[in-house]
N, C-alpha and C positions, 0 to 999 in steps of 0.2 A: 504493500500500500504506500501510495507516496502521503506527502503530510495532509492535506487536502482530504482526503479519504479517509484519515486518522481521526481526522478534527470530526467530519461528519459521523463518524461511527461514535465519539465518544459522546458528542452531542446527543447523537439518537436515543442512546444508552439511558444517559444521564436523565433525559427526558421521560424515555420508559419507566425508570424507574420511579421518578417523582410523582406522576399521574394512572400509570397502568393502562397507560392506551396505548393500539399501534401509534406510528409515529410519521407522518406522511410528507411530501417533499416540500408543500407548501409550511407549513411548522416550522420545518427548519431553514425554508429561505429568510423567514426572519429574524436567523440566527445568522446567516451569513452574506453577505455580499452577492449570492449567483441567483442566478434564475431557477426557479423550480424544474424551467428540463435538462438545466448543468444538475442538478443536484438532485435527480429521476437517475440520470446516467449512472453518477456514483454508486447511488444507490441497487442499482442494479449491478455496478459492479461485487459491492460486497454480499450484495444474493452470491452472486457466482462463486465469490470464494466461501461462503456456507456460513457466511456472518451476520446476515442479519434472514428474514424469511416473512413473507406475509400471513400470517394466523386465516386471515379467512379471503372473501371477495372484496375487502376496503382497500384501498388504495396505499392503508398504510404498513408498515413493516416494524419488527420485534425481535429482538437481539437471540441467536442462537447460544445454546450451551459455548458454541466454539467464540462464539462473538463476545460472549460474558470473561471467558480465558484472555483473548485478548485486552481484554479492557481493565481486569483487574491485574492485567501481571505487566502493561506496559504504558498506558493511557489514565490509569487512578492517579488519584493526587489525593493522599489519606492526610486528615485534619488532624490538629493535635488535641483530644481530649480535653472537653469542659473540666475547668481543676474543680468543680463544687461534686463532680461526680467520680474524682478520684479521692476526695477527701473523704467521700461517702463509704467507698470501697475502701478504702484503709480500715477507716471504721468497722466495718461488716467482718472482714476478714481477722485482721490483726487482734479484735479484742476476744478472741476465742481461741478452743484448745485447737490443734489440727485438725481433729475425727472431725469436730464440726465445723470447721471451715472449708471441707470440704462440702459438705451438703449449702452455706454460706456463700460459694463463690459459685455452685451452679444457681441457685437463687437468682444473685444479683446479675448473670450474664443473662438470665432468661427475663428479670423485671428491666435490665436496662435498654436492652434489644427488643421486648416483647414478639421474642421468640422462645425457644428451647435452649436452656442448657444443659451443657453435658460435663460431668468429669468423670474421669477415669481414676479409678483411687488407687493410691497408690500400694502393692502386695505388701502382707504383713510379714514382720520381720521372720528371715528365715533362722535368724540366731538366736539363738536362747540363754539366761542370767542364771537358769534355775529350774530343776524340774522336782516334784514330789509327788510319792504313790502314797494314796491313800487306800483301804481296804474299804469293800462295799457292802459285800458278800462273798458267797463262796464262788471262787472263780469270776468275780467281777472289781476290776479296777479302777479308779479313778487318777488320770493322770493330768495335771495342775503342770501346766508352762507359763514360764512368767517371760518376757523378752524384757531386752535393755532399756526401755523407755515405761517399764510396767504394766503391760499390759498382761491380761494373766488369760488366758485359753486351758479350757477342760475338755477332755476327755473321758469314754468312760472304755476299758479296754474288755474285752470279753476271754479270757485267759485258761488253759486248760486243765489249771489246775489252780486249789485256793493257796495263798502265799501270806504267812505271819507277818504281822507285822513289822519284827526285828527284819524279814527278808525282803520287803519294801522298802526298810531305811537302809539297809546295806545299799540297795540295789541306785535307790537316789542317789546317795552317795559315792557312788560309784560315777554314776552320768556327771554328778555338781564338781567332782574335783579333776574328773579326767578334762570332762567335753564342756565347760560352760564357755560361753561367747564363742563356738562354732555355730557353725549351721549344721538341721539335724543331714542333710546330705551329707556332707564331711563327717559327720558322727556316724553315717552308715558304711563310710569307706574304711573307716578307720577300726570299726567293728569286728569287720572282716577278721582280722588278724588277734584282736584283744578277747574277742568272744570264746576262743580256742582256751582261754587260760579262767572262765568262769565255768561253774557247773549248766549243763544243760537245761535244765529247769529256769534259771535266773537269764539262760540265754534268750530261750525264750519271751521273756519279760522286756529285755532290754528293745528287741527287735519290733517290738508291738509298739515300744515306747517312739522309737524312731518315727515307723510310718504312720501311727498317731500325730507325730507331733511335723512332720512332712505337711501329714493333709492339711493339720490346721494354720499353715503357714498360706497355703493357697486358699484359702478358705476364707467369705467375705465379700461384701457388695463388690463386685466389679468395678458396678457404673454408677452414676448419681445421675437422675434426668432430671429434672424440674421445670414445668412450664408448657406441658407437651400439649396444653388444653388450648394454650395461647395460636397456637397453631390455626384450630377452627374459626379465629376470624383472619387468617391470612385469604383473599378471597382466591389467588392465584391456587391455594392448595384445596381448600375449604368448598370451593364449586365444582369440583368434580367428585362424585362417589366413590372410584374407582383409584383416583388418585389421592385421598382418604386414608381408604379402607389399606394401601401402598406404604402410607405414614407410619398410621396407627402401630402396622406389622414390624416396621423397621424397630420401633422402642417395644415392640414387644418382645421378640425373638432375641434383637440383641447384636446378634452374631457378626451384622454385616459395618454397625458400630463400633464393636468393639474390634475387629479388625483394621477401623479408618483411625479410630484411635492409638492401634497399637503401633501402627508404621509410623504417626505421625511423632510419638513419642522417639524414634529415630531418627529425626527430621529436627532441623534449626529453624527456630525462629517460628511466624506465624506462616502456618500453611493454608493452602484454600484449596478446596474439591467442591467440584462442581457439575451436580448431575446430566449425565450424557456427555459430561465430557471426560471425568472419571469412571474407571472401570468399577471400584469401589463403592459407587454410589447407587443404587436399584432403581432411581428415580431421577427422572430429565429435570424436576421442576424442583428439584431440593440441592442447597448448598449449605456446606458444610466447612466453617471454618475453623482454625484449631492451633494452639500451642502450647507447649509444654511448661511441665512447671517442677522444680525439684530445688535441693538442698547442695551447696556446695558445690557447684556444677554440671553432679550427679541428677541427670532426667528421673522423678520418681514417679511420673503420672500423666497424663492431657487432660488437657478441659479444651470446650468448645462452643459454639452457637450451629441450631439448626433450622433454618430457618429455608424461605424461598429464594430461587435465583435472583428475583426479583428484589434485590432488596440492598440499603445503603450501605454499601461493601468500604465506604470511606469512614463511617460509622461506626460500625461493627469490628472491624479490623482495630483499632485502636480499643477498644471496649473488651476484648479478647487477650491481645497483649498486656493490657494492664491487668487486666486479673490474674493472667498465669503469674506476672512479676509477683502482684500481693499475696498470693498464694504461697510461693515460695519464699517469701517472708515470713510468714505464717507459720511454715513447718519448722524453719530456720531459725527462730526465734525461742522454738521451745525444743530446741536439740538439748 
């Protein structure tokens, strides 16, 4: 595209998004110097490259997924943030523990966007400070992990035989002085070899302990969504049934989220996926923005907006990045 072409595509854009109507050549001749069939032609040229398209019989035209890629990856000019709504987000995030500032900063991205937010929270520590076997019953366990920040996860272990109590406190004791502040993975490699030098019965005990305390490590909200209702008066999504019923499934199921999330958490800075024009995305009319947010450099989770194609990507893109920052202040804070 030469500049000329650039200008009218971002103008078009800009326009669509503002009002939600096609966008026709007479519109924009009063945005530029040409004549409506200098600026028919154009336009017809970026049909041709699959960037813009006409929705029905009007005369006017509406930014493709491919058109929306161009526009926000080389034609945006992203605003810098109302400070009364960073001071706010400080507020929200900062004056709470982590656990809830995670469910705090999908909130505030779905009340500031009145769209969806998303976060991805961050897995529970695989390391452990402390473990203790308590007796339940006969042949029933209870095993108490504590991680390095306190947090205390139970289990209950199903064991095939009943174990006294002195052979519960050996057996802790055992885990607290060898293996405390590994991960129970590393505690299972290392097993391998130390298991050899315990009685068989106790071996057993230890090994249940492990992949009890494996799963509870994976164990745990995934995702935080908030705001998914807000969606129903987007009219672009909210007027067709079909593309609804499309939404709804995507935060139900999960999967195709939580995989947009996960890549993006490998990814610098603010990413943007854009339905039909992402593989990752199951819907032409849905965009998805996102960036990460973690401790000490260290990526420990994504948060995002989801919202329609159609929508102030100049806006929202600034509104996204300052959360994942406050976020990561948040966890950063109470290290």
């Amino acid at each position: 595209m030469d500049d000329r072409a650039r200008a009218l595509l971002k103008a078009l854009i800009e326009r669509h998004i503002a009002d939600g109507q096609p966008v026709g050549s007479r519109t924009l001749s009063k945005v530029f110097d040409l004549s409506p069939a200098t600026i028919r032609n154009v336009m017809a040229d970026l049909e041709d490259l699959g960037l813009i398209h006409s929705p029905h019989t009007s005369a006017g035209r509406i930014p493709t997924p491919r058109g929306y890629r161009i526009f926000v990856d080389s034609l945006l000019a992203v605003q810098p943030f109302e400070l009364q709504h960073r001071q706010f987000s400080e507020a929200a995030l900062t004056a709470t523990e982590p656990s809830r500032a995670v469910n705090a900063a999908a909130a505030l991205l779905s009340n500031l966007t009145q769209f969806a937010g998303v976060v991805l929270t961050p897995k529970r520590a695989q390391v452990f400070r402390q473990i203790e076997f308590i007796r339940l019953s006969d042949k029933r366990v209870l095993l108490i992990i504590v991680t390095p920040d306190g947090d205390v996860q139970n289990r209950i272990l199903s064991m095939q035989r009943d174990y006294t109590e002195i052979e519960l406190i050996e057996a802790g004791n055992f885990f607290n002085i060898h293996f405390a502040g590994k991960s129970f993975d590393a505690v299972r490699r290392t097993l391998t070899t130390e298991l050899a030098q315990l009685r068989e019965d106790i071996s057993r005990l230890m090994q249940a302990a492990v992949e009890a305390g494996a799963e509870a490590a994976e164990d745990g909200d995934d995702m935080i969504i908030s705001g998914e209702r807000k969606l129903l008066d987007v009219t672009d999504i909210a007027s067709d049934m079909d593309r609804l019923r499309k939404m709804f499934s995507l935060f139900e199921q999960k999967t195709d989220l939580l995989q947009l999330l996960d890549i993006s958490s490998r990814a610098q800075g603010v990413q943007i996926y854009i339905g039909g024009d992402s593989q990752l995305l199951p819907m032409e009319e849905v965009s998805v923005i996102t960036a990460p947010y973690g401790v000490d450099g260290r990526v420990i989770g994504t948060l995002g907006v989801i919202g329609p194609t159609r929508m102030a990507y100049e806006r929202v893109i600034p509104i996204v990045d300052i959360t994942a920052r406050l976020l990561s202040n948040a966890f950063s804070q109470n290290q």
